[in-house]
N, C-alpha and C positions, 0 to 999 in steps of 0.2 A: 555312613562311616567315611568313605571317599570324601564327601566335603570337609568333613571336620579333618580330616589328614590336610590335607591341602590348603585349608582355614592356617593350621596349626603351621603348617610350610610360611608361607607368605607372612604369616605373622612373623615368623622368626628371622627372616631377609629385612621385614619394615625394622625391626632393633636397631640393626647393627646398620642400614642406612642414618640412621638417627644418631650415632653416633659421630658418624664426619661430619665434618665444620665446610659450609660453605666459605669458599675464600672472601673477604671482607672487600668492598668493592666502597674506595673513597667517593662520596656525593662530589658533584660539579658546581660549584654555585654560579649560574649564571645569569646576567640581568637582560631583560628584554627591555631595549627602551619603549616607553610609550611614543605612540604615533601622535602626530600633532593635531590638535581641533579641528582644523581644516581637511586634514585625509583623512580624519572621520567620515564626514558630511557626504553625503550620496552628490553625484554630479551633478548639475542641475539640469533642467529638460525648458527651455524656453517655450515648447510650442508654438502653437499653429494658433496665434489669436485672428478672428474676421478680419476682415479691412485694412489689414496693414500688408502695409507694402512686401512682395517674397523679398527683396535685395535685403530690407532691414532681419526680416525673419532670418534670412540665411545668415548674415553677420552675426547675430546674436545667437545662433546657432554655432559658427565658428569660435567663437568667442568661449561661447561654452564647452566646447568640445576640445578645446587647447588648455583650459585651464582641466577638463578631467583627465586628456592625458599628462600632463605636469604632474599632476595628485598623483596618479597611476603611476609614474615615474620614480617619485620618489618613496614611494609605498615601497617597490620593488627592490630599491637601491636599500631601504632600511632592513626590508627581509635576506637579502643576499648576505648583507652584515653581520646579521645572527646566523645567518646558517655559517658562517666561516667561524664560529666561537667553539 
């Protein structure tokens, strides 16, 4: 008997919550630009090929490594931009 009293309570609080109107909240339209082809593309890893010389390894390594901080760079410069929207 206790449940159904207390059934019967709750129930009758859920109504009249159902009655108010949540306030109307305008959507945001906002565009994300797409990232470019290139700061898609994973960094690339030159490796460690036999025989060749470490100086060239190491350049090519350099090489590599400036162009995925660049990528990385402007990845971040485009996320900052959306997050300010």
């Amino acid at each position: 008997m206790a449940v159904f009293l207390a059934m019967m309570m709750l129930g009758g609080c859920g109504a009249s919550e159902s009655e108010r109107q949540a306030p109307l909240v305008e959507p945001i339209k906002i565009v994300i630009p797409r990232l470019l082809p290139a700061d898609k593309k994973h960094c690339s890893d030159p490796g460690v090929p036999v025989g060749v010389d470490a100086r060239e390894i190491l350049a090519d390594t350099r090489v590599a490594l400036a162009d995925c901080t660049q990528k990385h760079q402007r990845v971040v410069r485009q996320y900052r931009a959306v997050e300010k929207l």
